[in-house]
N, C-alpha and C positions, 0 to 999 in steps of 0.2 A: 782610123783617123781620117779627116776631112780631106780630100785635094782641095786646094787651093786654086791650080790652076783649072779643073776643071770650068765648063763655062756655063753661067747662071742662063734659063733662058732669056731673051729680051721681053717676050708678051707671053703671057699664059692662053693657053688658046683651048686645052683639052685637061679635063681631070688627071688624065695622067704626070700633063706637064703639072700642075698644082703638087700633086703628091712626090712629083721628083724635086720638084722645089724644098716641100716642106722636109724630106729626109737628110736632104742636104745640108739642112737650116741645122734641123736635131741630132744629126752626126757631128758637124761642129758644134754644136753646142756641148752634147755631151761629149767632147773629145778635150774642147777646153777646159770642161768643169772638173776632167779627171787629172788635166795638168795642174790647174789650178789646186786642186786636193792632194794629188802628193808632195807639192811645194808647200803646201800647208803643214802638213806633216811631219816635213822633213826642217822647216823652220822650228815647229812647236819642241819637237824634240833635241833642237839644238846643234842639226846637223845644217849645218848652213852652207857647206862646199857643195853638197848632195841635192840639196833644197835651191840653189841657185843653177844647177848643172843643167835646167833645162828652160831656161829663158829665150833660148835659139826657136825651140818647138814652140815655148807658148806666146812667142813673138809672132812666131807663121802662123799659129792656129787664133791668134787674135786678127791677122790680117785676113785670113780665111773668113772667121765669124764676121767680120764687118762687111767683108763684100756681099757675104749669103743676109746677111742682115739688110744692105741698100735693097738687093733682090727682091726679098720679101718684102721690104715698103714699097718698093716698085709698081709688085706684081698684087698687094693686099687687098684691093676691091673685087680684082678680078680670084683670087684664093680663095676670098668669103663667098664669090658665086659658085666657083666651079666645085670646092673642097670645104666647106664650112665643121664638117665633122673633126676635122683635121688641125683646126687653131687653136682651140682650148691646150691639148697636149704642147702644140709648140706652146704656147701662153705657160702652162706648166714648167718646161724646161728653163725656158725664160726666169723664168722665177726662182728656182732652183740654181742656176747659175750665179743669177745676183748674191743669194745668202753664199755660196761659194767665195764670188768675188769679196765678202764683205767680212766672211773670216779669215779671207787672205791675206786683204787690208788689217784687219786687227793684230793681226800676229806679225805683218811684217814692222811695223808700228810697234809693237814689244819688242819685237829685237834689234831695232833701229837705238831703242828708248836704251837698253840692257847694253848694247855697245856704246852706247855713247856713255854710258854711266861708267862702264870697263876704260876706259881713254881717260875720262874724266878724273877717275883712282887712281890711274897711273901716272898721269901727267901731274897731280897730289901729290903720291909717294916720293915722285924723284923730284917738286920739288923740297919735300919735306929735309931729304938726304941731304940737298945742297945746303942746306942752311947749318952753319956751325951750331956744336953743340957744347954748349958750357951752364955752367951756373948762375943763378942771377934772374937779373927781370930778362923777358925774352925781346924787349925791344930795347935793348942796349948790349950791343957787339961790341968784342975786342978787338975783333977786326969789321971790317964791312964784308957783308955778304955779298953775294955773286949773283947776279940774278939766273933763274934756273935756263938753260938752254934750249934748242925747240924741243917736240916732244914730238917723235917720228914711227910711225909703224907701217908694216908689209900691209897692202891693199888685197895682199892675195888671204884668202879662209882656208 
C-alpha cells in the first residue's frame, strides 16, 4: 500500500527521481484499484457491512492518489524528458483504475436503487396493514382510517 505521508519530490532533477516518482504514482494506484475491487465485490454480492468496512483505507489511499497525482502533473514535462519509457504504463494504470472506479459506481448505484426499493416495500406493507379491512368498495370506511406512521430503520447493515 501507498504512504501517504511519504514526501513527493518538489523538482525532478535525475531519472531516478522520475522513476521514484512514477512507482509511487502506480503503487497508489494499484493499491486503490484493489480497494476499490473488493468493495466491488463485496457490494455485488450483497455483503454490504463487509463491502463498506473499508472506506477508512480507501478514503487515505484516495487522499494518497491525489497528492502522487498533483506530483505527477507537477513534475510531467520534466518525467516525459527524464523517464518517457515509463508513462505509457502509468497511462495504463490510469486507465484501468477508471473502469474500476466506474464498476464501482455501477454497483454502488444497484444497491443504492435495491435499498431504496426495500424501504420503499416496507414503508407499502405497513402502510397497507393500517388501513382497515372490511368489505365493500375500498374508498368507503366504517371508520376513518389512520394515517400510517413514520417508517423508521437502523442505519447500521
Amino acid at each position: 500500500m501507498a504512504q501517504p505521508d511519504r514526501a513527493m519530490p518538489a523538482a525532478l532533477t535525475s531519472r531516478a527521481d522520475a522513476e521514484a516518482l512514477v512507482c509511487r504514482v502506480m503503487e497508489t494506484i494499484t493499491a486503490l484499484e484493489a480497494a476499490l475491487e473488493t468493495e466491488t465485490q463485496h457490494l455485488a454480492a450483497g455483503r454490504i457491512r463487509q463491502g463498506l468496512a473499508g472506506d477508512r483505507a480507501k478514503a487515505d489511499l484516495t487522499g494518497a492518489y491525489l497528492a502522487a497525482i498533483t506530483a505527477a502533473k507537477t513534475n510531467a514535462v520534466a518525467a516525459k524528458r527524464l523517464a518517457p519509457d515509463l508513462l505509457p504504463a502509468l497511462g495504463t494504470a490510469q486507465a484501468k483504475l477508471h473502469a474500476a472506479a466506474l464498476r464501482n459506481e455501477a454497483v454502488l448505484a444497484t444497491a443504492k436503487a435495491v435499498s431504496e426499493g426495500l424501504v420503499r416495500a416496507m414503508a407499502d406493507e405497513v402502510a397497507k396493514q393500517a388501513r382497515p379491512q372490511a368489505y365493500g368498495v375500498p374508498a368507503r370506511h366504517a371508520m376513518p382510517a389512520r394515517a400510517p406512521g413514520p417508517v423508521a430503520f437502523s442505519g447500521r447493515f
